[in-house]
Every structure is written in C-alpha cells, then in structure tokens.
PyMOL Python script that loads the backbone (N, CA, C, O; Angstrom):
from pymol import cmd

cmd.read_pdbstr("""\
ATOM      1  N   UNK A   1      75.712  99.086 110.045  1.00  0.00           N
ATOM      2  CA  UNK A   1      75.840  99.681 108.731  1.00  0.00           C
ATOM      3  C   UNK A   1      75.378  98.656 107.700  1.00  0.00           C
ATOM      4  O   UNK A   1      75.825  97.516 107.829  1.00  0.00           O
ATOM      5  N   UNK A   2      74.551  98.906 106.706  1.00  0.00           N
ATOM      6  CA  UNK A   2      74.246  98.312 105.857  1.00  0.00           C
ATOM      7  C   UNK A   2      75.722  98.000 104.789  1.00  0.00           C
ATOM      8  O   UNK A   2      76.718  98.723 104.775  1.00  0.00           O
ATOM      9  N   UNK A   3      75.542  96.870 104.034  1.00  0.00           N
ATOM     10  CA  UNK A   3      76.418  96.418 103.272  1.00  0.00           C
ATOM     11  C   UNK A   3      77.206  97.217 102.234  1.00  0.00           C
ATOM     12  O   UNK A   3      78.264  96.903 101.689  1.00  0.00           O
ATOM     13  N   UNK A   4      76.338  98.505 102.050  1.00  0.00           N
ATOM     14  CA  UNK A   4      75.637  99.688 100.857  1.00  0.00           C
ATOM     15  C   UNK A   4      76.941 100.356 101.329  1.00  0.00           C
ATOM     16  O   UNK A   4      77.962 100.306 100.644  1.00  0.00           O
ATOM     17  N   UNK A   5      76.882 100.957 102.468  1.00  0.00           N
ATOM     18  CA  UNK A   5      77.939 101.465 103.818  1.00  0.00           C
ATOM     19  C   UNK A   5      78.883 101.072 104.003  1.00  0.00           C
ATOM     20  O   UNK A   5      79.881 101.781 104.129  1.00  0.00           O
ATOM     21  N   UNK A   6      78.882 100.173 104.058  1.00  0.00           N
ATOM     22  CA  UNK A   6      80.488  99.482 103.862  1.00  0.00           C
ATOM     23  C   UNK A   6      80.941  99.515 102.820  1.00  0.00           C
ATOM     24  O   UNK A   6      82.109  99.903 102.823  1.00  0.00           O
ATOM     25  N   UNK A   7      80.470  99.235 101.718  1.00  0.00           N
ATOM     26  CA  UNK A   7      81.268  99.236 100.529  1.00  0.00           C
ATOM     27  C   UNK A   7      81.295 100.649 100.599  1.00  0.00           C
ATOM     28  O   UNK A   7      82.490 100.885 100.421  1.00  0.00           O
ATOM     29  N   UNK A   8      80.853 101.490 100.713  1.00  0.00           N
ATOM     30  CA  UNK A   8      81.527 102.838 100.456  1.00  0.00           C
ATOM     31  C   UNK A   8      82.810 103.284 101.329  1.00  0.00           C
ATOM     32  O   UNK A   8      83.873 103.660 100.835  1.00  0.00           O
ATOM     33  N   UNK A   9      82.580 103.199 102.465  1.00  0.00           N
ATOM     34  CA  UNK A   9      84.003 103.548 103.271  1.00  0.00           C
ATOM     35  C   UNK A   9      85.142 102.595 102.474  1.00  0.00           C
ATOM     36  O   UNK A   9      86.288 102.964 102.731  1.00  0.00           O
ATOM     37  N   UNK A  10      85.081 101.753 101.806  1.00  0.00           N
ATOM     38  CA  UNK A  10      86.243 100.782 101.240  1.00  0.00           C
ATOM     39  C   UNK A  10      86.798 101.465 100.198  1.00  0.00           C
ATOM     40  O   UNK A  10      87.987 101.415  99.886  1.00  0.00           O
ATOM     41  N   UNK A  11      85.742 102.254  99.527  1.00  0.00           N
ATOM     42  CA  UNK A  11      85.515 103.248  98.297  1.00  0.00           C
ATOM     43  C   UNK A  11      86.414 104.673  98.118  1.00  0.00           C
ATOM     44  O   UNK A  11      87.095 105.243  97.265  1.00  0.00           O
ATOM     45  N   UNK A  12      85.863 104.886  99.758  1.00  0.00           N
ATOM     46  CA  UNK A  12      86.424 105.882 100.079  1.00  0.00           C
ATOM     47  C   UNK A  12      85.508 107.411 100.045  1.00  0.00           C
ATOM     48  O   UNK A  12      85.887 108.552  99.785  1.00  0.00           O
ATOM     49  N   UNK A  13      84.208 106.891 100.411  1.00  0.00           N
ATOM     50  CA  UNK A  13      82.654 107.587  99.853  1.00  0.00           C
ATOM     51  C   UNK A  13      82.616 108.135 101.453  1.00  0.00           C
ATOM     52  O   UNK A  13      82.994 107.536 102.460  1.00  0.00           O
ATOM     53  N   UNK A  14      81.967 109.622 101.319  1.00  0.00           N
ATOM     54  CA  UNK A  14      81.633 110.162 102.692  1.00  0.00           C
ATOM     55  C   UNK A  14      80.396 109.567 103.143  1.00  0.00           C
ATOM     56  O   UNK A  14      79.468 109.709 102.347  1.00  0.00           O
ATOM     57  N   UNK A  15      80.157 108.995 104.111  1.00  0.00           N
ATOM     58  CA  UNK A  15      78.533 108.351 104.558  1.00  0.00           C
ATOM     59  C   UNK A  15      78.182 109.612 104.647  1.00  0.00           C
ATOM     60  O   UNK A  15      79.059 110.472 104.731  1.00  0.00           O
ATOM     61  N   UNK A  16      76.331 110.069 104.645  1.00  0.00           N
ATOM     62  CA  UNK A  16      75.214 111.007 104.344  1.00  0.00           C
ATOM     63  C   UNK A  16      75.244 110.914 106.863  1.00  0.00           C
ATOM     64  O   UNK A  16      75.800 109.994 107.464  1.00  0.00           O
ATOM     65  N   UNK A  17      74.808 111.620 107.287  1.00  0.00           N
ATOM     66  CA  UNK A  17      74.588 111.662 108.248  1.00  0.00           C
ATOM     67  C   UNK A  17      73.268 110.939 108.877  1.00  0.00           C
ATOM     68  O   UNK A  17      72.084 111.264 108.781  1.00  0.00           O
ATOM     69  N   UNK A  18      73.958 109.714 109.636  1.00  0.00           N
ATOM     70  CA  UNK A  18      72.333 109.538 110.533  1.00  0.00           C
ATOM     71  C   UNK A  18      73.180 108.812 111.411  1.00  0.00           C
ATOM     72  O   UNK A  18      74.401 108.915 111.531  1.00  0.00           O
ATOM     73  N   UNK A  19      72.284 107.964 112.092  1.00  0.00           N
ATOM     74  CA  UNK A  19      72.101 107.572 113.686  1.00  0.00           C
ATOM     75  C   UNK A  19      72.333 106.249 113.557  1.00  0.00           C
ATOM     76  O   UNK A  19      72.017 105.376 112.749  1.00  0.00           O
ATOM     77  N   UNK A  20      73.153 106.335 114.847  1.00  0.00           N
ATOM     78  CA  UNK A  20      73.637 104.407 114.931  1.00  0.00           C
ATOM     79  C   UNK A  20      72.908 103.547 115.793  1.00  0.00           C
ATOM     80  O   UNK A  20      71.700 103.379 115.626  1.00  0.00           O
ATOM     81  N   UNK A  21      73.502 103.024 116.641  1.00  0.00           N
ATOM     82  CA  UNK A  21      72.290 101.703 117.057  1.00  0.00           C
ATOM     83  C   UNK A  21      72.282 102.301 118.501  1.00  0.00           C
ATOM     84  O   UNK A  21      71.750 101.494 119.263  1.00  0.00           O
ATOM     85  N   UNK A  22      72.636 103.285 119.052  1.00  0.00           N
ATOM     86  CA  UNK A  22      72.667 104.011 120.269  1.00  0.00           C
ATOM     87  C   UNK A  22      72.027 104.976 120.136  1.00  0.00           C
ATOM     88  O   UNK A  22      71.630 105.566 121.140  1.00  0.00           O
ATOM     89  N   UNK A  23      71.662 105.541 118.586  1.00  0.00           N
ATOM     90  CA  UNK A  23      70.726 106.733 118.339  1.00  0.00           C
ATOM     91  C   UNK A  23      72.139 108.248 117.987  1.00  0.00           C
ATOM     92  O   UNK A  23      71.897 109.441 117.801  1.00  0.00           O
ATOM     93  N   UNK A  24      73.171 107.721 118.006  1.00  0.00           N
ATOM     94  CA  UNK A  24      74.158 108.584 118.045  1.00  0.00           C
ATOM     95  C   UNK A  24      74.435 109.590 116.514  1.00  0.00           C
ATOM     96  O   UNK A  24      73.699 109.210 115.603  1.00  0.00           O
ATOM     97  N   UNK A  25      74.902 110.188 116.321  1.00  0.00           N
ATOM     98  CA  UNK A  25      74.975 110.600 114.962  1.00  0.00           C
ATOM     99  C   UNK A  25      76.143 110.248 114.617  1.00  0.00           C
ATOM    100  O   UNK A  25      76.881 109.667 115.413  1.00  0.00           O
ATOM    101  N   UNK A  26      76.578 110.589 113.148  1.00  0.00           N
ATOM    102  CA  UNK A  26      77.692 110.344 112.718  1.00  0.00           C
ATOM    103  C   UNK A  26      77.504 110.081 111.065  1.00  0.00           C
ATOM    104  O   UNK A  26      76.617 109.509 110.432  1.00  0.00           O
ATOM    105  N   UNK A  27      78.762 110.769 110.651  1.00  0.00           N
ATOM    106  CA  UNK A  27      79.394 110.964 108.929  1.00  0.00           C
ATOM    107  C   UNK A  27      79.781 109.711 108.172  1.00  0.00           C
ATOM    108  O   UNK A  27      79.379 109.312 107.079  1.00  0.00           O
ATOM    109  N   UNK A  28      80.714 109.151 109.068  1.00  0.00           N
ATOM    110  CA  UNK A  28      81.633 108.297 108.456  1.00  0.00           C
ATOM    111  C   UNK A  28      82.827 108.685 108.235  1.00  0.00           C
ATOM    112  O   UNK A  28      83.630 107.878 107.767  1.00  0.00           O
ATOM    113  N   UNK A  29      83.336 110.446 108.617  1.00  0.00           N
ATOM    114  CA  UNK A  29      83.970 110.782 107.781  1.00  0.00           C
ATOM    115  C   UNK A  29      85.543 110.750 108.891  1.00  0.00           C
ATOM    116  O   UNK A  29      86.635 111.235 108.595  1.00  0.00           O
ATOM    117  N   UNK A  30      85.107 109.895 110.402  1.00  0.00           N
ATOM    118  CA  UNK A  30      86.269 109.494 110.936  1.00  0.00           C
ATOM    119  C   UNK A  30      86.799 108.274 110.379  1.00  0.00           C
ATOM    120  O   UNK A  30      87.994 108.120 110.129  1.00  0.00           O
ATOM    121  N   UNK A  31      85.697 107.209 110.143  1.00  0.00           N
ATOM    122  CA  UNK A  31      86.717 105.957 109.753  1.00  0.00           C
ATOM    123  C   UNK A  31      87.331 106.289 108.194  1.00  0.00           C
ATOM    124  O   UNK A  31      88.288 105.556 107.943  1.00  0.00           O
ATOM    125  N   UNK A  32      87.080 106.978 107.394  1.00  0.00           N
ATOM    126  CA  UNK A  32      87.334 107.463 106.097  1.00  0.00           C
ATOM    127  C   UNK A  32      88.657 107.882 106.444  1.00  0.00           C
ATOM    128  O   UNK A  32      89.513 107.562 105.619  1.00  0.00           O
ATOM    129  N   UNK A  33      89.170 108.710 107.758  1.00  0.00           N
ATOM    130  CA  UNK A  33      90.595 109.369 107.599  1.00  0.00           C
ATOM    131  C   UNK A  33      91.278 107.869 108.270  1.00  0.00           C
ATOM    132  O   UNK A  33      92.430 107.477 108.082  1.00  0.00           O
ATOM    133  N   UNK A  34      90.378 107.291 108.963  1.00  0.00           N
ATOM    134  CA  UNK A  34      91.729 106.050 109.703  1.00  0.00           C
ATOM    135  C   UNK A  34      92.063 105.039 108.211  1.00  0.00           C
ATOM    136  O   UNK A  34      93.153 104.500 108.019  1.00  0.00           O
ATOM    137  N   UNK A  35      90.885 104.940 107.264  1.00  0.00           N
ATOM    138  CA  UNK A  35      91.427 104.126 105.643  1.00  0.00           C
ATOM    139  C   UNK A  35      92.499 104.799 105.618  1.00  0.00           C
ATOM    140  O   UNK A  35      93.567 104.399 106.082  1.00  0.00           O
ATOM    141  N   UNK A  36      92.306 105.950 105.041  1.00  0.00           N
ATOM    142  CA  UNK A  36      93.574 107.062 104.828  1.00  0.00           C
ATOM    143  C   UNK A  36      94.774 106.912 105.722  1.00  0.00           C
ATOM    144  O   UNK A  36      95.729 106.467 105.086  1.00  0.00           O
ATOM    145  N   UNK A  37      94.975 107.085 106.697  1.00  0.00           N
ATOM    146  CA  UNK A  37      95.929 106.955 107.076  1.00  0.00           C
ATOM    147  C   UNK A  37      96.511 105.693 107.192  1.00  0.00           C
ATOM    148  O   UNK A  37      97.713 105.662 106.929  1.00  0.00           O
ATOM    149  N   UNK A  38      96.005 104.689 107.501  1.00  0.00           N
ATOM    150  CA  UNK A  38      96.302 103.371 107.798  1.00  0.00           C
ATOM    151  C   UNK A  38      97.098 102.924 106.157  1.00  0.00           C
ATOM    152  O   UNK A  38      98.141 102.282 106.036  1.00  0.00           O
ATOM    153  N   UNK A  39      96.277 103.463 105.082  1.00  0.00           N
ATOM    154  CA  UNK A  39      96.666 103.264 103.805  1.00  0.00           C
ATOM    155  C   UNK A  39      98.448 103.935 103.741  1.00  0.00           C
ATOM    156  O   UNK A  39      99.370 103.329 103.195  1.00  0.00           O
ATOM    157  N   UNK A  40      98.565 105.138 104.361  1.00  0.00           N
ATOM    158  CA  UNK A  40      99.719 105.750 104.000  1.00  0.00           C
ATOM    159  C   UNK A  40     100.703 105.035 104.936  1.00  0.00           C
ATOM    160  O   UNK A  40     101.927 105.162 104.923  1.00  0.00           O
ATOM    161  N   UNK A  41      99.852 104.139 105.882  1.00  0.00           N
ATOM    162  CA  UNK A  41     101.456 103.311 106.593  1.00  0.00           C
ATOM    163  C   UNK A  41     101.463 101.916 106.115  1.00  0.00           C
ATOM    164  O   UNK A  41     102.167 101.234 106.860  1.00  0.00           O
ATOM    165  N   UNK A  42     100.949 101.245 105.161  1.00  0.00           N
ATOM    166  CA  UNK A  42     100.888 100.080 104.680  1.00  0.00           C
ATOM    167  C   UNK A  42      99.581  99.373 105.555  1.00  0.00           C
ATOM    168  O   UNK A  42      99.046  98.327 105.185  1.00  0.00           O
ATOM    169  N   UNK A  43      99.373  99.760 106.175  1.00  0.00           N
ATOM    170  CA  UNK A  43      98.068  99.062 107.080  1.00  0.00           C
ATOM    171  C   UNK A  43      96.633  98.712 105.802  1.00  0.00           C
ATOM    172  O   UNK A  43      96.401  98.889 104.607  1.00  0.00           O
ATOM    173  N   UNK A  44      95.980  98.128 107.019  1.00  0.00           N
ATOM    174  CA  UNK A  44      94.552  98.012 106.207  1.00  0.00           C
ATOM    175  C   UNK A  44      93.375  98.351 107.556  1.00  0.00           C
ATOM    176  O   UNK A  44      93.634  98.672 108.716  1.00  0.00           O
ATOM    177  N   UNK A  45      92.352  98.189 107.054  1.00  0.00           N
ATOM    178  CA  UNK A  45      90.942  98.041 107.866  1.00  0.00           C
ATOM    179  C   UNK A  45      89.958  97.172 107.232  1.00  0.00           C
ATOM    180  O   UNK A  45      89.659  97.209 106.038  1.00  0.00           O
ATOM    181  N   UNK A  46      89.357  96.198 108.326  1.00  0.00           N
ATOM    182  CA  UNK A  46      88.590  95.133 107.998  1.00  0.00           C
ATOM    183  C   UNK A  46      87.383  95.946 108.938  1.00  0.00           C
ATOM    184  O   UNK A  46      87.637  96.532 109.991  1.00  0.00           O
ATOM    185  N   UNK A  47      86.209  95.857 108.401  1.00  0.00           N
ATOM    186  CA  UNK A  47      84.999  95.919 108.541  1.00  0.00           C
ATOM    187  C   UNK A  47      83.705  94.803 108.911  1.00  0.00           C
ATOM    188  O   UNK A  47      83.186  94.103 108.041  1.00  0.00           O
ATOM    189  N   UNK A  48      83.430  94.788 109.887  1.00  0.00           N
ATOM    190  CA  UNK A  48      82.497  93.529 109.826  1.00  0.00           C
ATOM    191  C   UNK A  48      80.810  94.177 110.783  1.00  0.00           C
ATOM    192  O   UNK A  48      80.515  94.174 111.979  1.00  0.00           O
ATOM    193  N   UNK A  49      80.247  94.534 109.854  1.00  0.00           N
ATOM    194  CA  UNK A  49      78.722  95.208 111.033  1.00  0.00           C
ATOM    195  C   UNK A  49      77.877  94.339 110.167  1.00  0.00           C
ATOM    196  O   UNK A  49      78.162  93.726 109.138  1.00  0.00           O
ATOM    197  N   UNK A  50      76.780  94.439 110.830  1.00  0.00           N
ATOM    198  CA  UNK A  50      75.522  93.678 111.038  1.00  0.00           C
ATOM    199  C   UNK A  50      74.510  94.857 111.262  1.00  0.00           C
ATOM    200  O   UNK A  50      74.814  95.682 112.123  1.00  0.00           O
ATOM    201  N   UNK A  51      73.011  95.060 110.381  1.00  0.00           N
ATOM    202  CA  UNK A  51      72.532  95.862 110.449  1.00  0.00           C
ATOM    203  C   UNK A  51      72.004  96.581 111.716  1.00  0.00           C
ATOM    204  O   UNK A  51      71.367  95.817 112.441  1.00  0.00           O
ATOM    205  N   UNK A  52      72.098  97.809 112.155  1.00  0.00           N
ATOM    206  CA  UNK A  52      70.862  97.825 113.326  1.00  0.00           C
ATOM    207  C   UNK A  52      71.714  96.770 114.835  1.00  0.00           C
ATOM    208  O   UNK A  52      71.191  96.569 115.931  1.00  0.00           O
ATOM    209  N   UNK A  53      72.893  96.352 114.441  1.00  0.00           N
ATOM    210  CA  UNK A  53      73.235  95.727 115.772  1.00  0.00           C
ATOM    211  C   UNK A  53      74.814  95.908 115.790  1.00  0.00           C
ATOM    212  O   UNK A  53      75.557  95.566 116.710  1.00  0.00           O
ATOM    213  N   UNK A  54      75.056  96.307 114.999  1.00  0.00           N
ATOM    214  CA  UNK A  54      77.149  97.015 115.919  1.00  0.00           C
ATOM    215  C   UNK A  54      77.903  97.020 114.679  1.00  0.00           C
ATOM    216  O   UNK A  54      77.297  96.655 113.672  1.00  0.00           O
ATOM    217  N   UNK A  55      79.040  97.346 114.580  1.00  0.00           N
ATOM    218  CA  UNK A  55      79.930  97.038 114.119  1.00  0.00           C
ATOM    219  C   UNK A  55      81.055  96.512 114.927  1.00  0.00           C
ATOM    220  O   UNK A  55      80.968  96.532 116.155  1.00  0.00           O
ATOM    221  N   UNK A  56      82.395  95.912 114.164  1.00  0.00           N
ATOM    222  CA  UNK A  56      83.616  95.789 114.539  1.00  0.00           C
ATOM    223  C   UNK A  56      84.382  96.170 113.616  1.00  0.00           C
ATOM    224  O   UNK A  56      84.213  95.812 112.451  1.00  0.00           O
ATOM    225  N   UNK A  57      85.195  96.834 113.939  1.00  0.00           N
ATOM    226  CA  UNK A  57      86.655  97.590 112.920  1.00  0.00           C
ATOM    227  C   UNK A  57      87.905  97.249 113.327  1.00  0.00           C
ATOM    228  O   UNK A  57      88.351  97.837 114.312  1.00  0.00           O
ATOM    229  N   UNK A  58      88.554  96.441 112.793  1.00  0.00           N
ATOM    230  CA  UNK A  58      89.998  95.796 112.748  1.00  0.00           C
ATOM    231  C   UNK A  58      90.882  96.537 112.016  1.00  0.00           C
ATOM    232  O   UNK A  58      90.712  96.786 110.822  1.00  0.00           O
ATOM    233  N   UNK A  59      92.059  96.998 112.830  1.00  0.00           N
ATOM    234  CA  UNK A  59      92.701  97.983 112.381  1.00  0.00           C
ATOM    235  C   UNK A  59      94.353  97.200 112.135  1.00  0.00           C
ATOM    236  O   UNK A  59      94.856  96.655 113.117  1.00  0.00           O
ATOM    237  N   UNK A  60      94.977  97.197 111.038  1.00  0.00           N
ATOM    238  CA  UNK A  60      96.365  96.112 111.089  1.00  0.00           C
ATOM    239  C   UNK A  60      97.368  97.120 110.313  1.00  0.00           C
ATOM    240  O   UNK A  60      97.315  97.699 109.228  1.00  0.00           O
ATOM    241  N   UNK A  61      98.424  97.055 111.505  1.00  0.00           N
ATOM    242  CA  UNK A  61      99.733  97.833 110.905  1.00  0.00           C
ATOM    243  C   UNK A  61     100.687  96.710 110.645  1.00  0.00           C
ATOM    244  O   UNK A  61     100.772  95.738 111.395  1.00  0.00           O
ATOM    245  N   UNK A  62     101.438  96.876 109.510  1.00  0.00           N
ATOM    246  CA  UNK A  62     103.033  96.029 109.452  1.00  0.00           C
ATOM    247  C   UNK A  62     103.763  96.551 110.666  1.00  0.00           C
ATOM    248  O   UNK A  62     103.733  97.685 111.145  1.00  0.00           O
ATOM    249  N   UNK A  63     104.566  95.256 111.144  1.00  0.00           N
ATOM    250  CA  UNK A  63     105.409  95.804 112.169  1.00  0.00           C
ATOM    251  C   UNK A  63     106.693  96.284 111.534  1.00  0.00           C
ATOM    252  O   UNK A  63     107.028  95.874 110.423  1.00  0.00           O
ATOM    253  N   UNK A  64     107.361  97.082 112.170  1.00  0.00           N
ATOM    254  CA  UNK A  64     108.556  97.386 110.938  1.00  0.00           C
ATOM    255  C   UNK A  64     109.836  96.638 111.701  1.00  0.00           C
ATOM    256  O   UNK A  64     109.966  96.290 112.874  1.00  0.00           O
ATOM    257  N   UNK A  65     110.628  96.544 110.680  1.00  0.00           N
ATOM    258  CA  UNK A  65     111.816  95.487 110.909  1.00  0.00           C
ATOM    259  C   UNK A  65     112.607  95.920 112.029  1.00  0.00           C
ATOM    260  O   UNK A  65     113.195  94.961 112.530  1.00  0.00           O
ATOM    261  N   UNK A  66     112.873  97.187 112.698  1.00  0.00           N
ATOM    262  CA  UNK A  66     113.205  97.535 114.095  1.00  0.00           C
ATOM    263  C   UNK A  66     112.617  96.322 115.221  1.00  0.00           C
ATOM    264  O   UNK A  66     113.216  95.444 115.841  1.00  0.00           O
ATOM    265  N   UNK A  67     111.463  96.635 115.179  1.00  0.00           N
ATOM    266  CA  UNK A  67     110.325  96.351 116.096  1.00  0.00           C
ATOM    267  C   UNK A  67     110.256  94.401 116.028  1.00  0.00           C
ATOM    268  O   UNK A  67     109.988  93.687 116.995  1.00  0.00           O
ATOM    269  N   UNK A  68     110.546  93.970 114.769  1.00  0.00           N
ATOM    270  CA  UNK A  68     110.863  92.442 114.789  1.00  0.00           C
ATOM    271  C   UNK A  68     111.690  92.252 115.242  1.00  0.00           C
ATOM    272  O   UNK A  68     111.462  91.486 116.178  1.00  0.00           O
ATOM    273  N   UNK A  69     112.893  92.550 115.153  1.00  0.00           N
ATOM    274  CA  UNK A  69     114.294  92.026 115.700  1.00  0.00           C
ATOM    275  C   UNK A  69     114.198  92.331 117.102  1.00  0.00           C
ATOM    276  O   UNK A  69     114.752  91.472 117.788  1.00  0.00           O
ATOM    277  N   UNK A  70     113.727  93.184 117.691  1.00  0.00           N
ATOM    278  CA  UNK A  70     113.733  93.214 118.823  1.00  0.00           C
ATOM    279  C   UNK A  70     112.673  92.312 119.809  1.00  0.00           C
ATOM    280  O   UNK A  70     112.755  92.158 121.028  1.00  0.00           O
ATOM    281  N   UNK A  71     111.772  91.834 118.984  1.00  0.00           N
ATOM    282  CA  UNK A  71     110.689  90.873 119.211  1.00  0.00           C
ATOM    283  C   UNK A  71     111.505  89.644 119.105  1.00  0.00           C
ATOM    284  O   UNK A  71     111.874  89.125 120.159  1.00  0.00           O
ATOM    285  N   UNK A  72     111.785  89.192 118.154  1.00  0.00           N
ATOM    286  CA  UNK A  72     112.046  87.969 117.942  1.00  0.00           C
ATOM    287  C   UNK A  72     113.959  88.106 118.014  1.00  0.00           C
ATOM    288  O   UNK A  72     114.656  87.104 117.852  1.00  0.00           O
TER     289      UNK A  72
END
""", "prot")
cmd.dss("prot")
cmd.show_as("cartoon", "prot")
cmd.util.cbc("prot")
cmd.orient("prot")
C-alpha cells in the first residue's frame, strides 16, 4: 500500500478497489471495520507496508484487569 493508503485507513477513508501484490482484489473496507472495532475496545492498529511488496498489521488490545491478576 502506498503511504497515500495508509493514511487513509488511519482516516478512516474506504480504499477505491484494486489488486495486491498476489494480484488479489480488495476495498480496504475489512481493515476499516478491525480500526473500528479495535477502537471500540480501547485497542489500536499499527500499519507498516512497503509498496508492491506486503504489508504487516499489528493488532493491540488492553488486557483487562481480570486477565492481569490472573497473569501476574
């Protein structure tokens, strides 16, 4: 994804339809609902692609204070 592309999913912008580095199609308009949702649980998404050669999508939830105490 161009840089153009990324800043829009951050935006919250529907990507226009074309083809990824497999020739695959696609909107954008799945990682657009994981912002969304990830947003409504305190989470975030980090973005890191390189044109014409992949992306990576880092997806981070808070753990909730149940889930610590029983960790730690």
């Amino acid at each position: 994804m161009s840089n153009q592309e990324v800043r829009g999913l951050y935006q919250g912008s529907i990507l226009a339809i074309h083809h990824g580095t497999e020739n695959e199609k696609g909107s954008g308009i799945g990682l657009s609902l994981v912002k969304e949702f990830l947003a409504h649980h305190n989470g975030s998404l980090e973005i890191a692609s390189e044109l014409r050669k992949g992306s990576t999508f880092t997806i981070i939830l808070p753990c909730s204070e149940k889930l610590q105490q029983k960790i730690f």
